[in-house]
C-alpha positions in Angstrom: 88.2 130.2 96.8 91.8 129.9 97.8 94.8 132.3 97.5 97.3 133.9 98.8 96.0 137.0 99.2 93.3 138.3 101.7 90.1 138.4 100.8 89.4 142.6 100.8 92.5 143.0 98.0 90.9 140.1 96.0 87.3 141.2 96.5 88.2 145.0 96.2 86.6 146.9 93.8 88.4 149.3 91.3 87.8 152.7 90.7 87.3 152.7 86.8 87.1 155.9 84.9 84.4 157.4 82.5 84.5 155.6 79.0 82.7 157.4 76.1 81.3 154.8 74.2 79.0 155.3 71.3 77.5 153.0 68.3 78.0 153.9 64.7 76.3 152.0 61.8 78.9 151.5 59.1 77.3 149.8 56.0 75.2 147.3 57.7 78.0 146.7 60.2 77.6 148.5 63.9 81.0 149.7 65.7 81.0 150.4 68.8 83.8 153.0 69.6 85.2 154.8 72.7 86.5 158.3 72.0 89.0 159.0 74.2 92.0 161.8 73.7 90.5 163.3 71.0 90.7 160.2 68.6 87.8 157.7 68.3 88.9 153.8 68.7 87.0 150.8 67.7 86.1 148.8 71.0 83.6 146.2 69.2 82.1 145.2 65.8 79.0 143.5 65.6 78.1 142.0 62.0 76.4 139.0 60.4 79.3 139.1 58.0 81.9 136.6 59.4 84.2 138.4 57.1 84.0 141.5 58.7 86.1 140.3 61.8 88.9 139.6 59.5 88.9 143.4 58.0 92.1 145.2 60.1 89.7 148.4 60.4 87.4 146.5 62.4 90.1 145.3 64.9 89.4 146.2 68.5 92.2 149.1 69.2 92.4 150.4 65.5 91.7 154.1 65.3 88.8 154.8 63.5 88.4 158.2 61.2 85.4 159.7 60.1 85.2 160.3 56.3 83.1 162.7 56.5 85.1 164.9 58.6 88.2 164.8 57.2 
């Protein structure tokens, strides 16, 4: 591999913090969400509905509410 850069700033490992992920079935769809600052956020969907990716809900980053909590 070439580059500008030596090789102990390319090959350097970052410290990453903590993430709280955790899987909820949604009708037949799983999510998998991050909670983080006191709000849950969708990180994935997995579904064997194609449609399902096209729902804005869904969307990785969208802020996900708990009906049954509200």
């Amino acid at each position: 591999m070439y580059t500008i850069y030596p090789p102990d700033v390319v090959l350097q490992v970052q410290a990453e913090e903590k993430r709280d992920y955790f899987n909820v079935e949604v009708g037949g769809r799983t999510l998998v969400l991050e909670f983080r600052d006191g709000q849950a956020r969708v990180v994935r969907l997995i579904s064997p509905d194609p449609m399902d990716y096209l729902k804005p809900q869904y969307q990785p980053g969208e802020a996900f509410h708990f009906p049954c909590l509200k």
